[in-house]
C-alpha angles and dihedrals in degrees: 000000000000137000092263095052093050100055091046098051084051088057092049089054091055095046089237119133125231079247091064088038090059086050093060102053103028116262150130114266089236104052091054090051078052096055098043087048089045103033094231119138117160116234082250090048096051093052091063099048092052088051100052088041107045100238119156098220088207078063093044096053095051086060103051 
């Protein structure tokens, strides 16, 4: 599993859309629709996923 896949599966298990997701953290639609397609989150934008969404990255980092 990679990161992408984590967090969207994370997404999928709160019923919100990439598109909410982009909204959150302040960035195009499409270049979250970029990332999840090319697996590359910078270290910054990973912190705030894990923020809006509620991931341990301790956790995060045992899964991937």
């Amino acid at each position: 599993m990679n990161i992408a896949e984590y967090i969207l599966g994370v997404l999928q298990s709160q019923e919100r859309p990439k598109t909410w997701l982009a909204d959150k953290i302040d960035i195009s639609k499409q270049a979250i629709h970029y990332k999840f397609k090319s697996n590359s989150f910078t270290a910054e934008e990973l912190l705030r996923i894990a923020r809006v969404l509620g991931i341990n990255l301790e956790e995060l980092k045992e899964k991937v």
